[in-house]
mmCIF file of the N, C-alpha and C atoms, coordinates in Angstrom:
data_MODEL
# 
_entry.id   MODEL 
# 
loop_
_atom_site.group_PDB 
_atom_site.id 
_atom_site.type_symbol 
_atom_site.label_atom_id 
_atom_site.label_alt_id 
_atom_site.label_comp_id 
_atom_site.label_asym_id 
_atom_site.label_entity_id 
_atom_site.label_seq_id 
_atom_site.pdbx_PDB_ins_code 
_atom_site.Cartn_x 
_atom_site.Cartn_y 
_atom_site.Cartn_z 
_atom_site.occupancy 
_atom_site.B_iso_or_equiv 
_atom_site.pdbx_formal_charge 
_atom_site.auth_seq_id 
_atom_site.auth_comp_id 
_atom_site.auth_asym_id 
_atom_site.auth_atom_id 
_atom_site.pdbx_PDB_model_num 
ATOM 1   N N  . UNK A 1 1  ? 87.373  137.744 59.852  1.00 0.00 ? 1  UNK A N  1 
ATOM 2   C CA . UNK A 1 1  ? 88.642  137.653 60.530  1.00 0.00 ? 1  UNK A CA 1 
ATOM 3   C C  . UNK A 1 1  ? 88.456  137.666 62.050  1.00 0.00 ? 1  UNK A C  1 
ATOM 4   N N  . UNK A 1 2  ? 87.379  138.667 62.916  1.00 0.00 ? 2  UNK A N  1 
ATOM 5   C CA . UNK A 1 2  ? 87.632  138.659 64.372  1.00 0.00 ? 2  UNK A CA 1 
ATOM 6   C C  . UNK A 1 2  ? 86.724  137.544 64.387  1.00 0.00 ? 2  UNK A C  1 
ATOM 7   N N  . UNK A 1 3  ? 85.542  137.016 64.157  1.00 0.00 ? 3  UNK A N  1 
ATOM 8   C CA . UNK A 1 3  ? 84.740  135.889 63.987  1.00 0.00 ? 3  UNK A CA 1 
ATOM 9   C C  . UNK A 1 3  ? 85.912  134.703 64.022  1.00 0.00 ? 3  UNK A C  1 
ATOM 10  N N  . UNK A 1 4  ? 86.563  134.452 63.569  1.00 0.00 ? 4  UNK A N  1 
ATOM 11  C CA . UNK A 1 4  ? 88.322  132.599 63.064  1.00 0.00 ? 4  UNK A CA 1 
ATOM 12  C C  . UNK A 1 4  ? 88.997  133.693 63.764  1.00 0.00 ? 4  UNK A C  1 
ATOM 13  N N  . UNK A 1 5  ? 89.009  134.590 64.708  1.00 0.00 ? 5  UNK A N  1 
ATOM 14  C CA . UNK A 1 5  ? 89.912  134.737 65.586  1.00 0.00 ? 5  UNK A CA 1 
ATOM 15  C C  . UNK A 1 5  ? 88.924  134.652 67.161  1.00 0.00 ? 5  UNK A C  1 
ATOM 16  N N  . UNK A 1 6  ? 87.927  134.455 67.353  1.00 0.00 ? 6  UNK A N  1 
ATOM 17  C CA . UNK A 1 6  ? 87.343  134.762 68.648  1.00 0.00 ? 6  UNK A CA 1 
ATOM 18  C C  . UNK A 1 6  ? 87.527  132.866 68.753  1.00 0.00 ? 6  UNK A C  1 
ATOM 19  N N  . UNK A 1 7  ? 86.951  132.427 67.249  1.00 0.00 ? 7  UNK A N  1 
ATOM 20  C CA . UNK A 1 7  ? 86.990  130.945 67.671  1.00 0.00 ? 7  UNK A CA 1 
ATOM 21  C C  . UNK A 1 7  ? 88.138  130.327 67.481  1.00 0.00 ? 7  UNK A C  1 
ATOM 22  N N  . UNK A 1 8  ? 89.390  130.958 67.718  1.00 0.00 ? 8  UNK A N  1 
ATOM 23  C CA . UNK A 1 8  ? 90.328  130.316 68.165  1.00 0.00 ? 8  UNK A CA 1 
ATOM 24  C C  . UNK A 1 8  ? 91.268  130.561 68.944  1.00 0.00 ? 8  UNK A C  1 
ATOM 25  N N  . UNK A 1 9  ? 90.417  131.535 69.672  1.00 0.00 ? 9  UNK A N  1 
ATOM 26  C CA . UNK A 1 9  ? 90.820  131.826 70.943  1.00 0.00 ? 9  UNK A CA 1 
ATOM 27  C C  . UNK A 1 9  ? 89.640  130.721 71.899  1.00 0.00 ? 9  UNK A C  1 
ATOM 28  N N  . UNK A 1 10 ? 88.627  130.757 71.402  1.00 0.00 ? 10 UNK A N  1 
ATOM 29  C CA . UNK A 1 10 ? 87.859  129.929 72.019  1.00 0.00 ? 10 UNK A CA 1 
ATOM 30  C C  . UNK A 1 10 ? 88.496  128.343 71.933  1.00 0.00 ? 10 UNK A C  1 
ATOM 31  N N  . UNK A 1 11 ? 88.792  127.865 71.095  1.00 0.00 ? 11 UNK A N  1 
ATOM 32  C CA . UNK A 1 11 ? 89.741  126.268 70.953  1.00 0.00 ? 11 UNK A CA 1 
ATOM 33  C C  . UNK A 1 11 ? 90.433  126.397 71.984  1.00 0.00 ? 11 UNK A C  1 
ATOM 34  N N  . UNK A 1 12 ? 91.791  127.591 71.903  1.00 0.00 ? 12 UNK A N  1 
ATOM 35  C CA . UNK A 1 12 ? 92.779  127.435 72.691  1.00 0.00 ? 12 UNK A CA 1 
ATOM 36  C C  . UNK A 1 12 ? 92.203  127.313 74.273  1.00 0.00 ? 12 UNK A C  1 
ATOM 37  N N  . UNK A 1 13 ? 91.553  128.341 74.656  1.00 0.00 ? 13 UNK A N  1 
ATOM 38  C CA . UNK A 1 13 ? 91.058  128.249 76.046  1.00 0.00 ? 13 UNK A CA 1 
ATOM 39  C C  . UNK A 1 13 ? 90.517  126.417 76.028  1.00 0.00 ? 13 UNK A C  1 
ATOM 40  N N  . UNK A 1 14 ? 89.399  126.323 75.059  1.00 0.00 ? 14 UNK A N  1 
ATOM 41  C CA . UNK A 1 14 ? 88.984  124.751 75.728  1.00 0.00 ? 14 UNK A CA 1 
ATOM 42  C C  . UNK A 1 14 ? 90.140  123.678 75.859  1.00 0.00 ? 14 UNK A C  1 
ATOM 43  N N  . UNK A 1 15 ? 91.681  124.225 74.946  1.00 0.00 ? 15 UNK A N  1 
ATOM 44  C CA . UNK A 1 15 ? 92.663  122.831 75.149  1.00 0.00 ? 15 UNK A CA 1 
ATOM 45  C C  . UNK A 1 15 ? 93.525  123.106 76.534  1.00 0.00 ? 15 UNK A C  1 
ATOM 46  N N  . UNK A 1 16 ? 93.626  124.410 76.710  1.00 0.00 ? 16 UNK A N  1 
ATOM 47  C CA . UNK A 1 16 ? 94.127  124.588 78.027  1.00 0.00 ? 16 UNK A CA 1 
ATOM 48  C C  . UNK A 1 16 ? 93.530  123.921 79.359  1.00 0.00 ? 16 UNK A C  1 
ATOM 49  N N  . UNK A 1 17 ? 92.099  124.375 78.734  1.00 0.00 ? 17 UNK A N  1 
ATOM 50  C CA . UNK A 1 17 ? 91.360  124.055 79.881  1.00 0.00 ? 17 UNK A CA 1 
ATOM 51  C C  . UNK A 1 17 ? 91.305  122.507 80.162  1.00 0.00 ? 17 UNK A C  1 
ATOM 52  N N  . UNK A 1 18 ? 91.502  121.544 79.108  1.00 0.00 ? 18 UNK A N  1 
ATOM 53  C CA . UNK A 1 18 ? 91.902  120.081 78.581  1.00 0.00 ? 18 UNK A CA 1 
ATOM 54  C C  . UNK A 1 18 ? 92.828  119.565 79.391  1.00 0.00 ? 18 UNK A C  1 
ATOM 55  N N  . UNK A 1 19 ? 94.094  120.337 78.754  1.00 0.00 ? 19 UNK A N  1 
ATOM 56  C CA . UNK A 1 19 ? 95.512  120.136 79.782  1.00 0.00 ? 19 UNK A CA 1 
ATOM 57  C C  . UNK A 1 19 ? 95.263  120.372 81.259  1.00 0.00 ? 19 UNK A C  1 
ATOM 58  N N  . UNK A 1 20 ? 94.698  120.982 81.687  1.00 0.00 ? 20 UNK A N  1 
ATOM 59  C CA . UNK A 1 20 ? 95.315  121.530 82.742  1.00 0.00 ? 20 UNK A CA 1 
ATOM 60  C C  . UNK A 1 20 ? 94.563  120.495 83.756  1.00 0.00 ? 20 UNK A C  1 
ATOM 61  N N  . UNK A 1 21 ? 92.948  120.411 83.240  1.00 0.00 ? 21 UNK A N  1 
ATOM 62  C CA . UNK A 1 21 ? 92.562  118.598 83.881  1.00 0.00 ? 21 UNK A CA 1 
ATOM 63  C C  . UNK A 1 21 ? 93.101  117.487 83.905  1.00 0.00 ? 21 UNK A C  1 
ATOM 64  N N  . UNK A 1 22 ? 94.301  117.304 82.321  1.00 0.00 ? 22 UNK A N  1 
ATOM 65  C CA . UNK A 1 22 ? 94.760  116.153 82.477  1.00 0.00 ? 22 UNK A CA 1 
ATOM 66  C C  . UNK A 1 22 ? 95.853  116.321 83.655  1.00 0.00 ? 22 UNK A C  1 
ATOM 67  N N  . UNK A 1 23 ? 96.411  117.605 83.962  1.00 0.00 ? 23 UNK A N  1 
ATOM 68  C CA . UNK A 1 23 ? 97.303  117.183 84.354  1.00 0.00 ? 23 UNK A CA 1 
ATOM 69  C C  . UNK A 1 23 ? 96.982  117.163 86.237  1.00 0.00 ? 23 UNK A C  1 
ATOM 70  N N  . UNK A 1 24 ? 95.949  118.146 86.485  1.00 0.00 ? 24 UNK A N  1 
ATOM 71  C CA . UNK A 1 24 ? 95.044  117.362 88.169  1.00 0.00 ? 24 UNK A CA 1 
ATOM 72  C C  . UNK A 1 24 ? 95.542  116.109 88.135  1.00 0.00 ? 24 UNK A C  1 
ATOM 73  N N  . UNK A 1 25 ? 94.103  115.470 86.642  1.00 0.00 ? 25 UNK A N  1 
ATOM 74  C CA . UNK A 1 25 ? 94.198  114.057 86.899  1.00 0.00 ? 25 UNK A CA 1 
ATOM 75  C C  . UNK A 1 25 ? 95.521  112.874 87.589  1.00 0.00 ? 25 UNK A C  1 
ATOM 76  N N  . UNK A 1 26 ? 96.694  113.705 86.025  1.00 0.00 ? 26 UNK A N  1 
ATOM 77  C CA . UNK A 1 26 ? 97.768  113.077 86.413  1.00 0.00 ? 26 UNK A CA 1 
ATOM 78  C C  . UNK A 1 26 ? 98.407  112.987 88.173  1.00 0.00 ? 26 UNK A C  1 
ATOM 79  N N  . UNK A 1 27 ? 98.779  114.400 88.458  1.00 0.00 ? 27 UNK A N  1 
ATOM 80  C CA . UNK A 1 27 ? 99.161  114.750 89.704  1.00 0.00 ? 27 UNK A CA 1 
ATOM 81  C C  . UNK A 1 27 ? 98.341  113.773 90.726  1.00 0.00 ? 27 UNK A C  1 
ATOM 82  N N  . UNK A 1 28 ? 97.232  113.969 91.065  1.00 0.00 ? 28 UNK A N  1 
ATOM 83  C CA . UNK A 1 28 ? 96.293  113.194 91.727  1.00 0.00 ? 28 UNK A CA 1 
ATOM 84  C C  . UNK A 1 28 ? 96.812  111.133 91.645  1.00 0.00 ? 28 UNK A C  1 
ATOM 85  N N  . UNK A 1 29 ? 97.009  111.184 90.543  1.00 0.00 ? 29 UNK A N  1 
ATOM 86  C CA . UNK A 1 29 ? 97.319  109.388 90.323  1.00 0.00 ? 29 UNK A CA 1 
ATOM 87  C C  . UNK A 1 29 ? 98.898  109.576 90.925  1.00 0.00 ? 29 UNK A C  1 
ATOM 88  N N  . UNK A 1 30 ? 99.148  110.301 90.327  1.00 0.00 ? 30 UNK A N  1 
ATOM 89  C CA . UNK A 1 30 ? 101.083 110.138 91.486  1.00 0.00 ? 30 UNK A CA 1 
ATOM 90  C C  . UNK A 1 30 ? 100.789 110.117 92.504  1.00 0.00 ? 30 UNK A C  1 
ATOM 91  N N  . UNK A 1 31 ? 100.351 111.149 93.460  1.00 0.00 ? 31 UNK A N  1 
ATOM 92  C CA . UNK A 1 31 ? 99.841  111.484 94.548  1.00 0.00 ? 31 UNK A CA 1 
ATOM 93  C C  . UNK A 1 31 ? 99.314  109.821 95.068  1.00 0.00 ? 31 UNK A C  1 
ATOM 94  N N  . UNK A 1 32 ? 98.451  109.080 94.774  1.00 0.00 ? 32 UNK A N  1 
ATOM 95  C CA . UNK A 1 32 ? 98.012  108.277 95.337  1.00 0.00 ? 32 UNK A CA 1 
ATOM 96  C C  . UNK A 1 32 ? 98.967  106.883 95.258  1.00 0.00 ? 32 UNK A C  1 
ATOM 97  N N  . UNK A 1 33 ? 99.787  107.048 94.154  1.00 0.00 ? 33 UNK A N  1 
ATOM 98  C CA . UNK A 1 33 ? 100.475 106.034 93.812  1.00 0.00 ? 33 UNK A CA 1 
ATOM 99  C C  . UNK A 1 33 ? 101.671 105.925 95.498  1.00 0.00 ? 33 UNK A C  1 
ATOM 100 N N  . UNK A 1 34 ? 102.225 107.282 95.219  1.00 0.00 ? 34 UNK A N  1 
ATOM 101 C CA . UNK A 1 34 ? 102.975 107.561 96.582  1.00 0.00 ? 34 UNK A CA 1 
ATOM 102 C C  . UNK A 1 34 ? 102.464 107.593 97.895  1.00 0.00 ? 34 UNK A C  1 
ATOM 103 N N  . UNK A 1 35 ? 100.984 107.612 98.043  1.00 0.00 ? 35 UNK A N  1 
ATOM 104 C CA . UNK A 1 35 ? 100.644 107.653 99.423  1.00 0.00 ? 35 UNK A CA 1 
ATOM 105 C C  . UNK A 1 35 ? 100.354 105.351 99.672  1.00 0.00 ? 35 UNK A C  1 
ATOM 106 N N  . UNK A 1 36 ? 100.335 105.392 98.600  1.00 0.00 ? 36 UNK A N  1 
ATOM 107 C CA . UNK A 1 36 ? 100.160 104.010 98.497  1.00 0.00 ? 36 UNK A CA 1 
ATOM 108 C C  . UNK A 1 36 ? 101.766 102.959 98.766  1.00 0.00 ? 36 UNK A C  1 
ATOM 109 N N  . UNK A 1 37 ? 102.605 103.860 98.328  1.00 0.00 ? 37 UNK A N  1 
ATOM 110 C CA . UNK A 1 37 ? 103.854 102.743 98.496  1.00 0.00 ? 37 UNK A CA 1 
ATOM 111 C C  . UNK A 1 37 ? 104.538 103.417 100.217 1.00 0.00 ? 37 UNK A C  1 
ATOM 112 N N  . UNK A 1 38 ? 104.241 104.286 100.533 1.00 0.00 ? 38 UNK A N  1 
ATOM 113 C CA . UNK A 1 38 ? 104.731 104.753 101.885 1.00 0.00 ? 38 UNK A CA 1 
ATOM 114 C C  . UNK A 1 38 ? 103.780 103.636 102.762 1.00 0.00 ? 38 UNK A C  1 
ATOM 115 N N  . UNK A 1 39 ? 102.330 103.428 102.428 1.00 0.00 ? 39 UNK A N  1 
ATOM 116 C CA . UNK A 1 39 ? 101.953 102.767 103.170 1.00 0.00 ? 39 UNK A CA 1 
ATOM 117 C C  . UNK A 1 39 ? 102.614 100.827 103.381 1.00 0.00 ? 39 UNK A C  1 
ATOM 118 N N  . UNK A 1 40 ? 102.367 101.073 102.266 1.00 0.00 ? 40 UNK A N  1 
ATOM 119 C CA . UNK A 1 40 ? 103.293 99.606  102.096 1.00 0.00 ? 40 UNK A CA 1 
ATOM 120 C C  . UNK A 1 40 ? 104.643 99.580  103.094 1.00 0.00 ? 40 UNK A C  1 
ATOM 121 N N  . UNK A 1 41 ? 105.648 100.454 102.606 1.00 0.00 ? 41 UNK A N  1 
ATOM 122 C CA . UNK A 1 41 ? 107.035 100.780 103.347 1.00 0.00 ? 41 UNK A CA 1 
ATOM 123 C C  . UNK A 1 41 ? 106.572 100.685 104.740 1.00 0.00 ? 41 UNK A C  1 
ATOM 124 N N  . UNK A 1 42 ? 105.606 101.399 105.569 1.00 0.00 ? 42 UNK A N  1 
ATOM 125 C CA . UNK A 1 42 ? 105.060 101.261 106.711 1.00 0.00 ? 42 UNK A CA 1 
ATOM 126 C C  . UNK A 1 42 ? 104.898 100.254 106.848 1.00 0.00 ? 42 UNK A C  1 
ATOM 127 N N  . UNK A 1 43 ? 104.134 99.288  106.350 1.00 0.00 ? 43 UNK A N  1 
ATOM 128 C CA . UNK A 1 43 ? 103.366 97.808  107.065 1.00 0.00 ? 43 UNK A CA 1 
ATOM 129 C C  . UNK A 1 43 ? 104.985 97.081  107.064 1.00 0.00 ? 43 UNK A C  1 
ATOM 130 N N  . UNK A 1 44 ? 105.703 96.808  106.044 1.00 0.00 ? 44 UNK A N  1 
ATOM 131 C CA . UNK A 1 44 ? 106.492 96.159  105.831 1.00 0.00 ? 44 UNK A CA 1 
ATOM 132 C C  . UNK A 1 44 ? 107.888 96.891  106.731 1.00 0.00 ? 44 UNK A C  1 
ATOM 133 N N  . UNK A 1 45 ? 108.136 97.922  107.302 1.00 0.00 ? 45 UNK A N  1 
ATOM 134 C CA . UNK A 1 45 ? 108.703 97.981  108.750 1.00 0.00 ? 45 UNK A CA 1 
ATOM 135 C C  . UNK A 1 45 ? 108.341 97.269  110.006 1.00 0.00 ? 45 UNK A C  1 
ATOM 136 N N  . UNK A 1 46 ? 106.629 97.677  110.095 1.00 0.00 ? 46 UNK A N  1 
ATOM 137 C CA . UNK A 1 46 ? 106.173 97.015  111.033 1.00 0.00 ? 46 UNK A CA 1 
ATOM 138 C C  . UNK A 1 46 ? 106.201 95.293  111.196 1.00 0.00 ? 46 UNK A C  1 
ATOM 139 N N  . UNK A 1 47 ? 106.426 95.025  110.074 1.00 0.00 ? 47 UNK A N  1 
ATOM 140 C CA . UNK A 1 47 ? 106.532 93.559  109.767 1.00 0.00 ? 47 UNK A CA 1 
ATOM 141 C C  . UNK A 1 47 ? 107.842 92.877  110.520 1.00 0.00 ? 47 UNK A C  1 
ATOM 142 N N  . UNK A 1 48 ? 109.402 93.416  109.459 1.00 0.00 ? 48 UNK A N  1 
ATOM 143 C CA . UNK A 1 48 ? 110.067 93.367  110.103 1.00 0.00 ? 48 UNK A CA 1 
ATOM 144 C C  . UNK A 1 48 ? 110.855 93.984  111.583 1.00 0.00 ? 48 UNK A C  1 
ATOM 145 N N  . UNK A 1 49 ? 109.889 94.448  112.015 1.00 0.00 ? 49 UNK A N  1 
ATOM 146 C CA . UNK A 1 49 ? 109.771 94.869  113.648 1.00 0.00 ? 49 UNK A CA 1 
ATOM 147 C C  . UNK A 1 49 ? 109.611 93.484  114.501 1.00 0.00 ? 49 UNK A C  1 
ATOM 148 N N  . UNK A 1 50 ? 108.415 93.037  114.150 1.00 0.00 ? 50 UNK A N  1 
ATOM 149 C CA . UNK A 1 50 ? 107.676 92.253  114.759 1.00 0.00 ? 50 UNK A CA 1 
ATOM 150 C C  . UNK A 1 50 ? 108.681 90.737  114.059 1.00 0.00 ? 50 UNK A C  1 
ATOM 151 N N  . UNK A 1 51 ? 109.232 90.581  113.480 1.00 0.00 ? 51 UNK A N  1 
ATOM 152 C CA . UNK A 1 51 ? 110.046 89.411  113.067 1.00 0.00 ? 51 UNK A CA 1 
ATOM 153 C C  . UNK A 1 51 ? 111.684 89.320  113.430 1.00 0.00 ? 51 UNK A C  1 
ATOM 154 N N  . UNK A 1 52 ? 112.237 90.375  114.148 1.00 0.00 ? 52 UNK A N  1 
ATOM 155 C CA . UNK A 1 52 ? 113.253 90.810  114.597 1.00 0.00 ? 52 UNK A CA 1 
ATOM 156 C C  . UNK A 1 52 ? 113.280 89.977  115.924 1.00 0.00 ? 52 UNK A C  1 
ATOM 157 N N  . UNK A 1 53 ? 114.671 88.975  115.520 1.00 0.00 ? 53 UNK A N  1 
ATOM 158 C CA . UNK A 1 53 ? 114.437 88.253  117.090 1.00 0.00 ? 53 UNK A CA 1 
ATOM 159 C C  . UNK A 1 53 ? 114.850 89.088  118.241 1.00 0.00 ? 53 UNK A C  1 
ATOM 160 N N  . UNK A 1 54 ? 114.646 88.499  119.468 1.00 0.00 ? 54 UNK A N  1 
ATOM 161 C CA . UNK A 1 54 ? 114.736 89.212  121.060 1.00 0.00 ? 54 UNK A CA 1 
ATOM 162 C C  . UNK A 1 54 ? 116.359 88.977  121.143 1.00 0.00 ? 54 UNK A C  1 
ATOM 163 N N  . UNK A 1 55 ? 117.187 89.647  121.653 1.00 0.00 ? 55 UNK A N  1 
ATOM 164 C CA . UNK A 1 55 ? 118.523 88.947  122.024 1.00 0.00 ? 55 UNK A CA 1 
ATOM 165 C C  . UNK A 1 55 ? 118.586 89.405  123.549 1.00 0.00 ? 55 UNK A C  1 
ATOM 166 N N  . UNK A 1 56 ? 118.320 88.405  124.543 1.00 0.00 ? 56 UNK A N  1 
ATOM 167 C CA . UNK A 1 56 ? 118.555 88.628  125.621 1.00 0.00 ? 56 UNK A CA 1 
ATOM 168 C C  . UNK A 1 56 ? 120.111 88.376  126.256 1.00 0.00 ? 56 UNK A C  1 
ATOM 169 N N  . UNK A 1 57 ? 120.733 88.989  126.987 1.00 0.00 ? 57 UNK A N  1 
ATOM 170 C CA . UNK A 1 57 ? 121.808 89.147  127.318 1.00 0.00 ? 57 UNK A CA 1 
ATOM 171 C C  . UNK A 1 57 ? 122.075 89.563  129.187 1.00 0.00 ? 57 UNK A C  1 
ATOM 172 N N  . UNK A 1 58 ? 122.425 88.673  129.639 1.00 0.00 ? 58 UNK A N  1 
ATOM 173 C CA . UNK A 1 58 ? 122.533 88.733  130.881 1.00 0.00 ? 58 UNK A CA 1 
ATOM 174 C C  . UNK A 1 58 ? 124.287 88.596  131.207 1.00 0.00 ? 58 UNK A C  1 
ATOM 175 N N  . UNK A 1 59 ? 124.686 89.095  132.528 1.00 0.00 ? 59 UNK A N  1 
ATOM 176 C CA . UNK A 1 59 ? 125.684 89.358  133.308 1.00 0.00 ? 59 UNK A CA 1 
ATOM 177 C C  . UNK A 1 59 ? 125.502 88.694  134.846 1.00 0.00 ? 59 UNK A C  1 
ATOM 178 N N  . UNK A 1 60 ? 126.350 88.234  135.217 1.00 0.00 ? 60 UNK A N  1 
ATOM 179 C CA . UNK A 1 60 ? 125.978 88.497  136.832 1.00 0.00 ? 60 UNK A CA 1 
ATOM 180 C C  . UNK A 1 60 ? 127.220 88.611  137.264 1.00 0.00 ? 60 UNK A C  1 
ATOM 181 N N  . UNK A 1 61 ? 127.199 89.539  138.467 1.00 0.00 ? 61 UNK A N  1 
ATOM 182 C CA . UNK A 1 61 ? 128.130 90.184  139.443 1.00 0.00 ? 61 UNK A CA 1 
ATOM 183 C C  . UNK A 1 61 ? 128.041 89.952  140.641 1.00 0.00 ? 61 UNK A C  1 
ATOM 184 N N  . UNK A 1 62 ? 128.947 88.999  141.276 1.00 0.00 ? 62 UNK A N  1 
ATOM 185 C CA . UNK A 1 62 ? 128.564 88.482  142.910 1.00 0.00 ? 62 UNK A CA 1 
ATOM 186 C C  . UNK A 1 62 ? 127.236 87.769  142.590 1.00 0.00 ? 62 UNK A C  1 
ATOM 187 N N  . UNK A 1 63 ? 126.256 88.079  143.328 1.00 0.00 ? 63 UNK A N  1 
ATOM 188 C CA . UNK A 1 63 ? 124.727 87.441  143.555 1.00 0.00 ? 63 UNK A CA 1 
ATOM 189 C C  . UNK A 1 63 ? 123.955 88.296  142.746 1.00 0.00 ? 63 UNK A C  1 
ATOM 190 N N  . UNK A 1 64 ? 123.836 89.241  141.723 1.00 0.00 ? 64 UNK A N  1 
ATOM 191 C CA . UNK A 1 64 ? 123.091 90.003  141.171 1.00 0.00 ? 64 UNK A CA 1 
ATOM 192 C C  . UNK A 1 64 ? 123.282 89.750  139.669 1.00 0.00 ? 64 UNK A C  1 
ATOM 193 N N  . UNK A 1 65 ? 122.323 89.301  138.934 1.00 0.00 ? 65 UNK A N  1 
ATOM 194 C CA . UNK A 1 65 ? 121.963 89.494  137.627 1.00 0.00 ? 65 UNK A CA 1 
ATOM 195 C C  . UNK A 1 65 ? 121.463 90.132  137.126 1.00 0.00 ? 65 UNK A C  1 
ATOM 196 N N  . UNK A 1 66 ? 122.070 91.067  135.958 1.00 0.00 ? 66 UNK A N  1 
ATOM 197 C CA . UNK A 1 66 ? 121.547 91.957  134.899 1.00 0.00 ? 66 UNK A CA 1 
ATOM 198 C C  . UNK A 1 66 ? 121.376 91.368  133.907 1.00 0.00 ? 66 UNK A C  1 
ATOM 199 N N  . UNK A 1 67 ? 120.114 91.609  133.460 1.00 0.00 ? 67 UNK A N  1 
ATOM 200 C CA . UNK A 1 67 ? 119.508 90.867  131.913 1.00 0.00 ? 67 UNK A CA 1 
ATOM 201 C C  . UNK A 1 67 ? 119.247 92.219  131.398 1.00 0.00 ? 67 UNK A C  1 
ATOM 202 N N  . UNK A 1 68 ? 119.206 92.078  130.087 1.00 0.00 ? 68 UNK A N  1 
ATOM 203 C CA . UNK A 1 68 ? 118.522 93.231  129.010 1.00 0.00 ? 68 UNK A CA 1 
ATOM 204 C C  . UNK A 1 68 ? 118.710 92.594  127.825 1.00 0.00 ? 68 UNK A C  1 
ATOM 205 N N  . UNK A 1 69 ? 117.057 93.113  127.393 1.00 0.00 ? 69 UNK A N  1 
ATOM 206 C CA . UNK A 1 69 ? 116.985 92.777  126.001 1.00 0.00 ? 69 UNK A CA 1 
ATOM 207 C C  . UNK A 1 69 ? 116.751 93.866  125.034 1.00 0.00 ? 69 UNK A C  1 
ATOM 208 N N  . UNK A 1 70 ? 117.316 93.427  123.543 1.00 0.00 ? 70 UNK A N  1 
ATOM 209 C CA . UNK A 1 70 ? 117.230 94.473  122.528 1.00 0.00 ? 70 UNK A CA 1 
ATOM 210 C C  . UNK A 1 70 ? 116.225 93.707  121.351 1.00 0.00 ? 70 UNK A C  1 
# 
């Protein structure tokens, strides 16, 4: 009886010990999945940054012109 009870306490520890890698593993693959689509979201701001037309906009008052662009 303590002999089919030590070894199944021994099972349980090795499936815990099972789970608890799969679930690193898992965590770790989210983890990268998300550091992976932020990067994306990043480039693809920077993208449409850089594809955002200029709108220049000028005034003039008497002899003086104000331009500014956005």
């Amino acid at each position: 009886m303590a002999e089919t009870r030590t070894h199944l306490l021994a099972e349980g520890n090795r499936i815990v010990a099972d789970l608890k890698q799969e679930n690193e593993a898992e965590l770790a693959r989210r983890q990268a999945a998300l550091d992976t689509i932020a990067r994306w979201a990043q480039t693809q701001q920077m993208i449409n940054t850089m594809n955002r037309p200029v709108i220049t906009s000028c005034n003039q008052f008497s002899g003086m012109v104000n331009c500014f662009s956005r």
